[in-house]
Each structure stands twice: as structure tokens, then as C-alpha cells.
KEBAMI-546711 format. One line per field, with one value per residue (C-alpha): residue number from 0; chain; x, y, z. Coordinates in steps of 0.1 Angstrom, whole numbers. Layout:
BEGIN
i = [NUM:...]
ch = [A:...]
x = [X:...]
y = [Y:...]
z = [Z:...]
END
This chain:
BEGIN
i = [0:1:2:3:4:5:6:7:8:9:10:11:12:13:14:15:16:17:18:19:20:21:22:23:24:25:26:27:28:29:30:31:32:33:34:35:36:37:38:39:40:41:42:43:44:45:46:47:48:49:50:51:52:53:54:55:56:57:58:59:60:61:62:63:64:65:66:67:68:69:70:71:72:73:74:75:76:77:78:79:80:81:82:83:84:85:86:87:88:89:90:91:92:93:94:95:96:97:98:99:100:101:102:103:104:105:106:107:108:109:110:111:112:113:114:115:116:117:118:119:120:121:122:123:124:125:126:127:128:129:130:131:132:133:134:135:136:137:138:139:140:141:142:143:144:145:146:147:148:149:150:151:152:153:154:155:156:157:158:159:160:161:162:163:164:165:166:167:168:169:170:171:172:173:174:175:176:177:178:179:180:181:182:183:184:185:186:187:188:189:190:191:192:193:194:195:196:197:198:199:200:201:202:203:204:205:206:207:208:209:210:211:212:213:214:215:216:217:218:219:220:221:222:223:224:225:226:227:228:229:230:231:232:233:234:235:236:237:238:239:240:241:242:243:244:245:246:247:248:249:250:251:252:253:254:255:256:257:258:259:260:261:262:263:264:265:266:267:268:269:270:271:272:273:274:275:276:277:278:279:280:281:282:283:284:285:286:287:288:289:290:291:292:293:294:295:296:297:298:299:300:301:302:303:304:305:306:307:308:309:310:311:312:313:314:315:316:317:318:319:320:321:322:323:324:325:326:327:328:329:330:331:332:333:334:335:336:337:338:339:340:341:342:343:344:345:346:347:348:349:350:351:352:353:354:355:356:357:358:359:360:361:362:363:364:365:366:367:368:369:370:371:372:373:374:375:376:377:378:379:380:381:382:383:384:385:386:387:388:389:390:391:392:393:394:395:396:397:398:399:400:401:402:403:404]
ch = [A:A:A:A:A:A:A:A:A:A:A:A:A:A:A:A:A:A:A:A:A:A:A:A:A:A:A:A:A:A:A:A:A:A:A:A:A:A:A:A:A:A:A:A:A:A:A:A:A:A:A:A:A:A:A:A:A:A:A:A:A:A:A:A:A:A:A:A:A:A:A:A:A:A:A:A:A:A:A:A:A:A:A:A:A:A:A:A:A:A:A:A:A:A:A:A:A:A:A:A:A:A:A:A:A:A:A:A:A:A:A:A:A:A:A:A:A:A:A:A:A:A:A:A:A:A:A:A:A:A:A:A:A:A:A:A:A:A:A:A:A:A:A:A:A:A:A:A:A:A:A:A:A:A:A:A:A:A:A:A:A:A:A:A:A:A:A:A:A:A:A:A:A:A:A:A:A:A:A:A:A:A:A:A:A:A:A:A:A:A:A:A:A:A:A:A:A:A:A:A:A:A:A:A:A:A:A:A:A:A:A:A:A:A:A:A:A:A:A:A:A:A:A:A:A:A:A:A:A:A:A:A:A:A:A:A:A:A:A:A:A:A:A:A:A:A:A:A:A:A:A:A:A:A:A:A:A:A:A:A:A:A:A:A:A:A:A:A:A:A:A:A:A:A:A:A:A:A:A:A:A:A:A:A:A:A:A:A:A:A:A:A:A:A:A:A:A:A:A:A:A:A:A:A:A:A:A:A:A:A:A:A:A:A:A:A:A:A:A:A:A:A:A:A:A:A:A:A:A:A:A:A:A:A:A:A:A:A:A:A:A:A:A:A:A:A:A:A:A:A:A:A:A:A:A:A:A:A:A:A:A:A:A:A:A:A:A:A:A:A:A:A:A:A:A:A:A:A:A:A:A:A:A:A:A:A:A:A:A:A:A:A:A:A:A:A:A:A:A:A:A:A:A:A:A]
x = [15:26:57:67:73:103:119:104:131:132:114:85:80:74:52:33:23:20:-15:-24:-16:-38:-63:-67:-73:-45:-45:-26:2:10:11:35:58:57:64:96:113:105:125:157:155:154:183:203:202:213:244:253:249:219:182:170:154:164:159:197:196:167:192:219:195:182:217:233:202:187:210:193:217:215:191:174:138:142:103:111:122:91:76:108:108:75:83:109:86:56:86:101:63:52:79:79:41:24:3:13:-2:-19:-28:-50:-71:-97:-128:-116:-137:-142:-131:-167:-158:-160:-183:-219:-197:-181:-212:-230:-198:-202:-239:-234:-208:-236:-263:-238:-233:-195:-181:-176:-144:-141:-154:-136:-107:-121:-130:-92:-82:-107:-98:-61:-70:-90:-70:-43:-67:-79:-44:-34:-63:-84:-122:-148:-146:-146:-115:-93:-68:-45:-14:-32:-34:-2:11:-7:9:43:38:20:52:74:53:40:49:43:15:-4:2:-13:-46:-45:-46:-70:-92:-90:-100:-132:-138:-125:-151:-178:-174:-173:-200:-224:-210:-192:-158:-157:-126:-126:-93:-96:-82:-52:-40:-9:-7:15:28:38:45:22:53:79:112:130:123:100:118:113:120:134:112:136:138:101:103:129:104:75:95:110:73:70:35:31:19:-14:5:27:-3:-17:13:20:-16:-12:25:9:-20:3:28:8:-22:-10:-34:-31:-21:-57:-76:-55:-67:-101:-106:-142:-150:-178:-150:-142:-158:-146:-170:-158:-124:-124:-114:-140:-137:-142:-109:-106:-85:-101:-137:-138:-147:-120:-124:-88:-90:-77:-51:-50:-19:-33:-67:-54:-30:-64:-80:-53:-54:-91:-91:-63:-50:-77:-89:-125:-137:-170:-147:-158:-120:-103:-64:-64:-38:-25:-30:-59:-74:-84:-93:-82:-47:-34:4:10:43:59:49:74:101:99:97:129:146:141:152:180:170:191:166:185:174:149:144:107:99:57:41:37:70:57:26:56:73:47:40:79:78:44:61:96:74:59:27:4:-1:-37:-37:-14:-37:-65:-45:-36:-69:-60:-85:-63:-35:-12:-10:-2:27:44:38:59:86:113:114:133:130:91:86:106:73:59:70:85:118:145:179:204:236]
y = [196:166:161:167:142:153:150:112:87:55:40:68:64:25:24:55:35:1:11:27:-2:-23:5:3:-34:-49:-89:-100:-118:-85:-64:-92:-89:-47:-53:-79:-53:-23:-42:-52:-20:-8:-32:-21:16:8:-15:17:46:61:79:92:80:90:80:73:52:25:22:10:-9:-27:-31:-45:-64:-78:-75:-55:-32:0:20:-15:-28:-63:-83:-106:-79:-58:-56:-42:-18:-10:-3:24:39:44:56:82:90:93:110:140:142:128:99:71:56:31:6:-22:-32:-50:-40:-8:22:61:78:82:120:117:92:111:138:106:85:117:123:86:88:120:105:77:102:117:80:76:40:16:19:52:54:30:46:76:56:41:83:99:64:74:115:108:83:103:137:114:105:143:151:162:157:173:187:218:218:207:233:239:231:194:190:199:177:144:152:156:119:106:120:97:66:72:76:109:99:83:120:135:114:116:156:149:135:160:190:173:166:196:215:192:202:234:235:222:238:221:238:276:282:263:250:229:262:260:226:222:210:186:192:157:156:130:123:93:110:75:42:19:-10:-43:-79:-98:-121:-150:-136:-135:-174:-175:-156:-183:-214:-207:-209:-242:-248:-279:-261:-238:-210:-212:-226:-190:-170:-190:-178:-140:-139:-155:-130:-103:-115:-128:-107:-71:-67:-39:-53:-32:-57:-91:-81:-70:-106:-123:-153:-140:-118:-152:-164:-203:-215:-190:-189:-147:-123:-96:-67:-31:-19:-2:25:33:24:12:-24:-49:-77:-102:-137:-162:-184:-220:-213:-188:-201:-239:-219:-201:-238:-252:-225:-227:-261:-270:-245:-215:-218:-224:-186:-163:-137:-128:-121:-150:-142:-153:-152:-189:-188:-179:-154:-166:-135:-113:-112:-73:-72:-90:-71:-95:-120:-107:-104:-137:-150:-126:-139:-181:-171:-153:-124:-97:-69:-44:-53:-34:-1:-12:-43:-42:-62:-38:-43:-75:-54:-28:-57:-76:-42:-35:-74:-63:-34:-48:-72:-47:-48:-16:7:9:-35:-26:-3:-29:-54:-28:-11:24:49:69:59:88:71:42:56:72:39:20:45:20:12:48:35:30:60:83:98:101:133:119:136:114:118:96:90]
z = [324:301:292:254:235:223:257:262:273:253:283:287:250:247:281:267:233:245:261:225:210:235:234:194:194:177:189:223:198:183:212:228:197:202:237:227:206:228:255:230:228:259:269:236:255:287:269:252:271:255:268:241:205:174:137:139:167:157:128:144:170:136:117:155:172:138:107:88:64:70:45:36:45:57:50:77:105:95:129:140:116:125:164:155:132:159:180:157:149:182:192:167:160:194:178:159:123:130:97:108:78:96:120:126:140:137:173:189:183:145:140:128:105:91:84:71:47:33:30:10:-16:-21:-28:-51:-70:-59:-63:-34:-41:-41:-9:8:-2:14:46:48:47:71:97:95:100:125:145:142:159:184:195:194:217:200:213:188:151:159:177:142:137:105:125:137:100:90:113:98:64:78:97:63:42:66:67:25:-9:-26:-47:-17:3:-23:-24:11:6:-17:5:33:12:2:47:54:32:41:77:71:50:75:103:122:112:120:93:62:65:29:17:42:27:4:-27:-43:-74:-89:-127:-146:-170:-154:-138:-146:-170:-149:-135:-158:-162:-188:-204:-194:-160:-160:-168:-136:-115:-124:-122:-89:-68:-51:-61:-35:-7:-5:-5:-33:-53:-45:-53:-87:-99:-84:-109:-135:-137:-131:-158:-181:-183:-167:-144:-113:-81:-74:-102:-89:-47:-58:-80:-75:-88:-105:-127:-142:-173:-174:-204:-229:-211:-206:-175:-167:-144:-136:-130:-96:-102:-137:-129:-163:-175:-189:-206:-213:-224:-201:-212:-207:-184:-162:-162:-147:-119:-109:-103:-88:-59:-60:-59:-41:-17:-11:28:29:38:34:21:-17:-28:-46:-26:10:30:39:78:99:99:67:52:17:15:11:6:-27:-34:-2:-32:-59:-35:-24:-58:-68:-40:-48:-85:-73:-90:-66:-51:-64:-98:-98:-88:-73:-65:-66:-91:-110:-125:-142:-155:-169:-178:-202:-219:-223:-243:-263:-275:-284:-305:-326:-309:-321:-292:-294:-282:-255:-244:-243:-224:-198:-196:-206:-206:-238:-256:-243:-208:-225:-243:-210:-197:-223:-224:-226:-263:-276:-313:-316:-293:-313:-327:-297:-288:-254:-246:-238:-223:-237:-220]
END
């Protein structure tokens, strides 16, 4: 009989994923990098005494071995931060979350009900978006089955379920978990539906209630600080020309970090200098002129510093693999940092604070809700007015309740 998890070493837990990790087909340079930290690790246990892993105890192996202040994400250290997380995952749930973006594969056990699934939101005229969205979902599930032992559909159980959320919850945001749920009813009830699943277990899922209107004022930027933020970007090397053009498109025009990732060059208009799109999370066309500011940082990058690459996206990342660049938030921070803006700031530190940032300005200038709402590609004008919840004043009539200090 295996031995639980639970009661792993910190030694039967590293040699148990490293083979996952090998098995899943992360490169050889990453799986050496795993392997490093595992074995600071290790040797941080021995110096101290100690068998077993905890959450507790890959913080003070972080804070001691790396610096990193306790309660803190350090960008630089985020491998090691990701080794204690497959630890603590792997630990509690079995399986670890996996989140390699490219060239990844359904578990040979899922992969017919998963290709039908797909082929059934096409007949039904759901976006590529959509379902790729769907796809990123059902490869994380189903990873996450496969690791738990699980070898055929019909062998999911409510509890194997239940288990994913709890690791998602640990690894996610809320309003990821509940997309995730989201996604699972509708597999769930497609299994079941053409019998592969006995029990509809859809039905046994939570739900997560998340309140559509903002808890606290989104996180901003001064306008001058905004300035800070562009003029700190060292626009000599390929990569800065890149990250100059993803703040200035983020700043200047408010687009989504979905929009600014998903950018084509055929979404650029450069005789009658004008942005369009179909917004991803929306589906819904946008059209934004392009200033003369924002439309020469594009060139430059193009010109100047984009990798030559087959990929269709604009962003790359700067070294090889030479393919779409996906964290753009490590962009911001790095820009926050070289204007000696402090992290702590800002509540969040996605771009999206520069999209809440340039409506904040709009609306401090008097700008009419209904152009704000064009610029940021609202569907309605009620989303726009949570969104810009800042100014109390011109949001008085609004209807928004607001506690003052």
C-alpha cells in the first residue's frame, strides 16, 4: 500500500515529483532548477532538525535560504516559490498544478471525451477564445485526475473534484476558481450526458458567490506617476523597446492585459492611424485611435526589437523560445520598481491598474461616462460606473454606496 502523502518526508516528496516533472515534459534546464532547490532544501532540513514539510517551513526556507520577506512574492525567486508550492500541493492533494502554456496534452484517458467536448462548443458557434479558455480548464482537471490515479471517466468521483478546487483555491484567485467551476459543470454534464459519467456530478459542484460590486477602490496611479512609470523603461534594448509599447498601450489607451497579449498586427490600422479589435473577454469589437505616441513605440518594437517569429501575437518574449509573451504584469513591476514607485503602492500590481488608472484621469477631467465607456470597451454604462468608483463627487448620482471615513 502507498504511503500517504501526508506522512512523505521532505526527501520522499522531492524524489516522488521530480519524475512528474520529467514525465510532463517540462525542459532539462527547468527540471535541473527544481532539482537545485529541492536539495537547498533538503540540506536546509538536515541543518535544522526537521523531516517533515509544511507551509510554515518553505517560508522560513525562502525568508533564510533566499531573502524573501515573509508573506511577500519575490519575481526573481519565483521558481522557488514555485517548488514549495508543488510540495505543499502534492503533499495535501497528491498531484501537483502543473501550468505549462505550450504543447501540452490531454492524459491518453481523457482524450476522445475532450476532443468531442471541443468539437461540440464549435458546432454550438463558441469563440476560439472561449474555447481555449475551456481547453486551459479541462488540461489542468484532467492533469490533476491523472496524477490522482485516476484511469478512465468513469472513475471521477465528487470527492476527486473537490479536491482540484481546494488545490485551485491555493494556487488561484477567486474569480479564476469560479470560472474554473464554471467550466467543470458544463464537462461534468457533458459526460454525463453521453454516458460516460454514471452520477451527474455538475450538480455536486459549489458555487461561488462573488459580489459583482468592488469590495475596495481599485488601485491607481497618478498621472505624474504614470509619466514616472513610462520614463523609467530603458528603451535601448529589445526588451525594453517591447515593454515601453505594452505601458504605453495599457496607459494610454486602457486596453485589457487580454486585448494587449492577444494583439495582431492585422488589429492595426497605420494609414488612418486607428486600433481595431474584438475584445477577448467581451467578444465585442473596439475601435480606439492610435496616437502618434503609442503608434511610434509599436514601430520601434516592431522594427527594432521584436524576434523574428511565426507566432501571430505582436509581444514576444526577449529570449528564445521566441514565442507570445504571457506574464505582462512582471512588466509593471519592473517598471514600478526602476521609478521607485514602492510595491506597496498599490494594492495590485497587474496592468490593469494603468487601465483603472487612465479612466480615474478621464473622469477627474469631466469626461462624460458614456466616452469612457467607449475607450474602455464597455458593454453598458453601469459597469463603467463601478469601474470608476473613485471620483465620489461625479458618482454621487450614481446610486453607488460609499463609506467615508
Amino acid at each position: 500500500m502507498e504511503k500517504c502523502t501526508q506522512q512523505m518526508t521532505v526527501t520522499e516528496l522531492t524524489e516522488t515529483i521530480m519524475p512528474l516533472l520529467e514525465s510532463k515534459g517540462y525542459n532539462s534546464m527547468y527540471v535541473h532548477a527544481m532539482h537545485c532547490i529541492f536539495n537547498q532544501l533538503i540540506k536546509f532540513c538536515d541543518s535544522n532538525g526537521i523531516s517533515r514539510f509544511s507551509a510554515e517551513l518553505g517560508q522560513q526556507f525562502l525568508e533564510q535560504r533566499y531573502g524573501v520577506e515573509r508573506g511577500t512574492k519575490s519575481r526573481t525567486k519565483s521558481k522557488a516559490h514555485r517548488a514549495m508550492d508543488m510540495l505543499s500541493a502534492y503533499q495535501q492533494f497528491g498531484a501537483i498544478m502543473l501550468r505549462r502554456r505550450k504543447n501540452r496534452e490531454f492524459p491518453y484517458q481523457f482524450v476522445q471525451q475532450a476532443n468531442d467536448y471541443f468539437e461540440g462548443m464549435r458546432r454550438a458557434f463558441a469563440s476560439d477564445n472561449t474555447i481555449k479558455t475551456h481547453r486551459t480548464t479541462l488540461y489542468r482537471l484532467t492533469e490533476f485526475l491523472d496524477g490522482q490515479g485516476i484511469q478512465s471517466v468513469n472513475n471521477i468521483t465528487a470527492d476527486s473534484l473537490t479536491s482540484y478546487i481546494k488545490m485551485v483555491l491555493c494556487n488561484y484567485s477567486k474569480d479564476i476558481v469560479r470560472h474554473e467551476l464554471s467550466v467543470m459543470r458544463y464537462f461534468m454534464k457533458f459526460l454525463h450526458t453521453r454516458g460516460d459519467l454514471p452520477v451527474d456530478l455538475s450538480t455536486s459542484l459549489p458555487r461561488l458567490r462573488i459580489s459583482s460590486t468592488p469590495s475596495h477602490l481599485p488601485s491607481t496611479f497618478a498621472p505624474s506617476e504614470v509619466e514616472r512609470l513610462l520614463a523609467s523603461v530603458d528603451r535601448s534594448s529589445p526588451a525594453g523597446k517591447r515593454d515601453y509599447a505594452v505601458l504605453m498601450l495599457a496607459a494610454k489607451l486602457g486596453l485589457r492585459t487580454s486585448d494587449i497579449k492577444n494583439l495582431k498586427y492585422e488589429n492595426i490600422d497605420w494609414e488612418n492611424c486607428v486600433l481595431r479589435l474584438t475584445q477577448v473577454k467581451t467578444n465585442e469589437p473596439l475601435t480606439l485611435p492610435l496616437p502618434s505616441d503609442v503608434g511610434w513605440a509599436l514601430i520601434d518594437y516592431i522594427r527594432h526589437g521584436r524576434p523574428v517569429s511565426e507566432e501571430p501575437e505582436i509581444f514576444l518574449r526577449a529570449v528564445a523560445p521566441f514565442v507570445s509573451l504571457q506574464n505582462f504584469d512582471n512588466i509593471l513591476v519592473k517598471a514600478m520598481r526602476q521609478a521607485n514607485i514602492p510595491l506597496k503602492r498599490t494594492a495590485h500590481h497587474g496592468l490593469h491598474t494603468l487601465r483603472h488608472s487612465l479612466a480615474t484621469t478621464m473622469l477627474e477631467q469631466e469626461t462624460p461616462i458614456h466616452v469612457i465607456q467607449e475607450v474602455l470597451g464597455h458593454v453598458n454604462a453601469h459597469t463603467t460606473k463601478r469601474y470608476t468608483a473613485i471620483d465620489i463627487e461625479q458618482l454621487r448620482g450614481c446610486a453607488l454606496e460609499v463609506n467615508l471615513p
